[in-house]
C-alpha positions as CSV (number, residue, x, y, z in Angstrom):
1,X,23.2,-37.9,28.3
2,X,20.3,-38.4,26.6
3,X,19.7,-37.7,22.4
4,X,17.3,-35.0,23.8
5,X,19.7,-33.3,26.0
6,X,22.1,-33.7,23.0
7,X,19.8,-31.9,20.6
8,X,19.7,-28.8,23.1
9,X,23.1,-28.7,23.3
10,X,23.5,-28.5,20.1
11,X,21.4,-25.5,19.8
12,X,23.2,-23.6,22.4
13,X,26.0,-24.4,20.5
14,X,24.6,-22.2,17.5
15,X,24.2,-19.0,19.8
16,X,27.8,-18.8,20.3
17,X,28.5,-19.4,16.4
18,X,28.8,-16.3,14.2
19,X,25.3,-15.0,14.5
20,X,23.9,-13.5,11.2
21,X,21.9,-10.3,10.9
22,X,18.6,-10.3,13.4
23,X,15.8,-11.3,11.0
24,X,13.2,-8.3,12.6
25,X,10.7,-6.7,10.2
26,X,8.9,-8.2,7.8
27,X,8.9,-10.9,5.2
28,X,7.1,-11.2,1.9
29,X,5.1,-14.4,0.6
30,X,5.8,-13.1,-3.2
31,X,2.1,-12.1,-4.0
32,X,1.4,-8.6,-4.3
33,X,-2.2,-9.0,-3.6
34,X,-1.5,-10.9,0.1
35,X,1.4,-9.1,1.1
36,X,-0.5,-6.0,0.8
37,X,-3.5,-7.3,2.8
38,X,-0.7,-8.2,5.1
39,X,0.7,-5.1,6.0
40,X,3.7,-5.8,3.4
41,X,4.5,-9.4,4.9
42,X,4.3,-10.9,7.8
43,X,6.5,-10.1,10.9
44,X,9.5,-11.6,11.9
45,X,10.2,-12.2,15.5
46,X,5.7,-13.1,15.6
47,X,4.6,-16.7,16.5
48,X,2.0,-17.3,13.6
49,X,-0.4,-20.2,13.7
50,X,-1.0,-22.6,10.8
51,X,-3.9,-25.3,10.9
52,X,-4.7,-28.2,8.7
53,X,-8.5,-28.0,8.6
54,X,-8.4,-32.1,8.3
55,X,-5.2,-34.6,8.3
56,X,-5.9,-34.9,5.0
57,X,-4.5,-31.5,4.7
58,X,-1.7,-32.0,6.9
59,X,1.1,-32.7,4.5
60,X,-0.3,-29.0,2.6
61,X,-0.3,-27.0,5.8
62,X,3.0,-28.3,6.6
63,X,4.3,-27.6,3.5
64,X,2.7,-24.1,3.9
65,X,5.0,-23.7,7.3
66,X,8.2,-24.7,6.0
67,X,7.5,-22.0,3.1
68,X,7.3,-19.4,5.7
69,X,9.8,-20.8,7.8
70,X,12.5,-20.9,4.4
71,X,10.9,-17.1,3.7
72,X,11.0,-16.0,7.2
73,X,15.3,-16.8,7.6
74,X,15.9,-15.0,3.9
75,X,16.1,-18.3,2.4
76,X,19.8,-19.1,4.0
77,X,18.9,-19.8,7.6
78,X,18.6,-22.9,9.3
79,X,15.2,-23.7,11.0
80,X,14.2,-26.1,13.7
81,X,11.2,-28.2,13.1
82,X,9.8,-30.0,16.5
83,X,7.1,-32.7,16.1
84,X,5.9,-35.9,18.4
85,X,7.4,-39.4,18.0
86,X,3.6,-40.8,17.6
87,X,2.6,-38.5,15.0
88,X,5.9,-39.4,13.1
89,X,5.1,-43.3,13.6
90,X,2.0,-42.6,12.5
91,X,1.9,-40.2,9.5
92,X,5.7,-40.0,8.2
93,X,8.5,-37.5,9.0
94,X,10.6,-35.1,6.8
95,X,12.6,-36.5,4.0
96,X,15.7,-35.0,2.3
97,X,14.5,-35.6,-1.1
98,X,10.9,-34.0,-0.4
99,X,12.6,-31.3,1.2
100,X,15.0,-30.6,-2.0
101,X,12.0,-30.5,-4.3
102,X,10.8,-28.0,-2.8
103,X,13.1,-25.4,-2.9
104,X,14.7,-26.8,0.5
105,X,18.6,-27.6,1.3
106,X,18.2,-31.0,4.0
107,X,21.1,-29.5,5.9
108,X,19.0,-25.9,6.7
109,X,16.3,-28.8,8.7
110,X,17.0,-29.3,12.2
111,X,14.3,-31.8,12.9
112,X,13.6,-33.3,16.6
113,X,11.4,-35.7,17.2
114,X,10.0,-35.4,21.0
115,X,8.8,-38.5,23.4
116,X,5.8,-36.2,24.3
117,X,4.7,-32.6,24.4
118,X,6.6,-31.3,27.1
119,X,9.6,-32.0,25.6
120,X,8.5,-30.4,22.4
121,X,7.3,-27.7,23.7
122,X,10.5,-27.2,25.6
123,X,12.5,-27.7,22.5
124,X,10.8,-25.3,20.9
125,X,11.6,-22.6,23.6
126,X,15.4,-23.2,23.2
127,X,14.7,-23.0,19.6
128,X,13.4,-19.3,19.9
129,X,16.3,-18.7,22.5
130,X,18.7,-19.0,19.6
131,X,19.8,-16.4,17.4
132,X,21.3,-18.7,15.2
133,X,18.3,-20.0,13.5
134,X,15.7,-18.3,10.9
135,X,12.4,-19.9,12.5
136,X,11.0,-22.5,14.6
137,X,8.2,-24.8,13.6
138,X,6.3,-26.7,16.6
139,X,4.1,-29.4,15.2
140,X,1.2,-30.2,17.5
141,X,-2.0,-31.9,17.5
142,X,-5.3,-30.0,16.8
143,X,-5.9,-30.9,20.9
144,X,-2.7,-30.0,22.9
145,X,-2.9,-30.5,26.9
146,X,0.1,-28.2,27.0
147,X,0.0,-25.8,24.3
148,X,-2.1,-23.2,26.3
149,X,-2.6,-19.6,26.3
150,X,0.1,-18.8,28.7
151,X,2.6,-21.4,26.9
152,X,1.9,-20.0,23.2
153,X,2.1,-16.2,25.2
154,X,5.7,-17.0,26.4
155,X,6.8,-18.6,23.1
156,X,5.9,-15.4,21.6
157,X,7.6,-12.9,24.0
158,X,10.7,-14.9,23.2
159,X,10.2,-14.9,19.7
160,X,10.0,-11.0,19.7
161,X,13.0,-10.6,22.0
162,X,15.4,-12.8,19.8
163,X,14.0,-12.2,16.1
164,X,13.1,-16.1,15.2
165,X,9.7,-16.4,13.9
166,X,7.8,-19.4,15.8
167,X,5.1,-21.2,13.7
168,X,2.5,-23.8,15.5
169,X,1.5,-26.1,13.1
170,X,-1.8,-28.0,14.2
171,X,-4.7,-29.8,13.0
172,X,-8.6,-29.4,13.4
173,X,-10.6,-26.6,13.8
174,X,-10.8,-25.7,17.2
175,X,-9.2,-21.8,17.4
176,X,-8.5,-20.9,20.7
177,X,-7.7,-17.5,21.9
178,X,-4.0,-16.9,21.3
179,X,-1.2,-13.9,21.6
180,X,-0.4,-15.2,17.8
181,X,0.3,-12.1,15.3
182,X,-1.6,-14.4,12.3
183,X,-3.3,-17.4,12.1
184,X,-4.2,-19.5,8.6
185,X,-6.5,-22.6,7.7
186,X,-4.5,-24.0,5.0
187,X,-5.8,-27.0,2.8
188,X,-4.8,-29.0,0.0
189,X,-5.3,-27.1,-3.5
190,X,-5.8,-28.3,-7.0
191,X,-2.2,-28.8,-8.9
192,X,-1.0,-27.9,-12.7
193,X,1.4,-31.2,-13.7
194,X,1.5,-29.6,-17.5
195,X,0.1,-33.0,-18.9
196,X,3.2,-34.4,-17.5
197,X,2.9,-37.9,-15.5
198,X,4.9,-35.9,-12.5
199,X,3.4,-34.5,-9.2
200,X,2.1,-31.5,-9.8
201,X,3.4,-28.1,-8.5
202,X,2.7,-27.7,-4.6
203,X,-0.7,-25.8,-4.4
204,X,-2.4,-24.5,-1.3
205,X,-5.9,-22.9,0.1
206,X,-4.6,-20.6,2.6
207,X,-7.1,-18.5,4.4
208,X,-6.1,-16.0,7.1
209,X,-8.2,-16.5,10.3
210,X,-6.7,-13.9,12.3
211,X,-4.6,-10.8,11.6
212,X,-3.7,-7.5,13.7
213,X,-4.6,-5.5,10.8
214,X,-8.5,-7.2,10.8
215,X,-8.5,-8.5,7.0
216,X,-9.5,-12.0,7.6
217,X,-11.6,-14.1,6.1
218,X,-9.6,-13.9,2.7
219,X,-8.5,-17.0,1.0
220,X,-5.8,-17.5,-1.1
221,X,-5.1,-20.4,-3.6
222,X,-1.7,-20.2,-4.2
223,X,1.4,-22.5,-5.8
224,X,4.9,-22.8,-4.4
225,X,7.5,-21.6,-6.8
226,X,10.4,-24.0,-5.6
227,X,12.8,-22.4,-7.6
228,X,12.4,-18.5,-7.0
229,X,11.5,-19.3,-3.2
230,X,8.4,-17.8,-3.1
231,X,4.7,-17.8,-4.0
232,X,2.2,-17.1,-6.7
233,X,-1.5,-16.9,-7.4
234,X,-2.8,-19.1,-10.7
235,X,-4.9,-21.7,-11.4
236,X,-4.6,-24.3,-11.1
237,X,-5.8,-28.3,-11.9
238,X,-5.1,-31.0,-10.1
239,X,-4.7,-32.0,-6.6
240,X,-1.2,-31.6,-4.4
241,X,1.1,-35.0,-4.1
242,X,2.9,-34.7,-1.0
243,X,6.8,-34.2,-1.4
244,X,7.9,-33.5,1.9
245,X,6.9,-36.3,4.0
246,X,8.2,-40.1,3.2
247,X,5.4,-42.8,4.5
248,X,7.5,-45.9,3.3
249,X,10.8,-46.0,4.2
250,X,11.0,-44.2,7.8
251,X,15.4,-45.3,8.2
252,X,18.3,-42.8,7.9
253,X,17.3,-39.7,6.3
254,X,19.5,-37.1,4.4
255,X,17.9,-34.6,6.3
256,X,19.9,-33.7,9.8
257,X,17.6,-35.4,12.1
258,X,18.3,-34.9,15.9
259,X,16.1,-37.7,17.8
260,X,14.6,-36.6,21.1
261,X,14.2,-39.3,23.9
262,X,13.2,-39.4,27.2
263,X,16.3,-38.6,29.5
């Protein structure tokens, strides 16, 4: 049996676990101002979209995502994040000690890391099949040959039917049309570090493409609050160091990482 087939299993497994409460309704980001122009959050059981403008933003929108995801599964739920074995090669892949900086336990991350698309896209759908996780995360590139209108629409039927909130991270600036409940350009934002020589506190430049309400257009610059969970609007001075993603040393990670292979 392949890892990938392993990795499923696994998340089969969790359906049959003690399932906790179905996350439906509505989570907050933690400002007043945006969860107001939200509707009073955004929904659970949605599939939102979240693009990096440039890679350079990458690490910030990704960042942004795991946020939501953490947000979306009351801070206690495991997630699943699903990216491609190429991207991972190429730009870096979670790491535990990132992850606990921001506000993150390593053993909530379910990573798999997909030969290709298909299999990530398929991932994902078991992902959203399983009551036992908070959200799903499916990290694309900007130009997917698979992530299509009818692919994203059936991601997001099951996502309403089982309560897990599916986010598509991507890159570039290309917006389809998509059954997606919100969609957000999110880019790096200038950092406080207090005078200290520390990374500064994650900051972000999140505006909101597309919302069923119709206030869009909106940006936000907001900074992570790793220990309350949750966001707030300052400002701030210097430019975001990325703490989630490890560049260097790509070997064992704390994180739980399930590696996805071709069967």
């Amino acid at each position: 049996m392949s890892r990938a087939q392993d990795a499923l299993r696994h998340l089969r497994a969790l359906v049959h676990s003690t399932t906790p409460e179905q996350p439906h309704g509505a989570f907050t980001l933690g400002v007043p101002e945006l969860d107001t122009a939200l509707g009073n959050g955004l929904d659970r059981g949605a599939l939102h979209e979240i693009f990096a403008p440039s890679w350079q933003d990458k690490v910030s929108a990704a960042g942004f995502s795991a946020a939501l995801a953490l947000r979306a599964g009351r801070m206690a739920m495991p997630f699943l994040w699903v990216c491609l074995a190429k991207e991972s090669s190429k730009y870096g892949t979670l790491y535990g000690q990132g992850l606990a900086g921001f506000g993150i336990d390593p053993q909530q991350v379910l990573q798999v890391v997909a030969p290709d698309e298909t299999d990530a896209l398929r991932t994902a759908f078991e992902g959203v099949n399983c009551c036992g996780l908070g959200a799903v995360i499916l990290d694309l590139p900007g130009r997917s040959h698979i992530l299509d209108h009818t692919a994203l629409r059936r991601l997001s039927l099951a996502a309403q039917e089982h309560g897990i909130t599916a986010l598509v991270l991507r890159t570039g600036n290309r917006h389809a049309p998509s059954p997606a409940r919100t969609r957000w350009a999110v880019a790096s934002a200038p950092s406080q570090n207090f005078g200290l020589n520390f990374p500064g506190i994650p900051a972000f430049s999140a505006t909101l493409l597309k919302h069923r309400l119709g206030q869009t257009g909106q940006t936000w610059h907001l900074q992570w609050d790793h220990e309350n969970v949750c966001f707030h609007q300052k400002t701030l001075s210097r430019s975001l160091a990325p703490l989630s993603f490890d560049r260097t040393d790509r070997k064992k990670r704390d994180v739980q990482t399930l590696t996805a292979e071709a069967g």
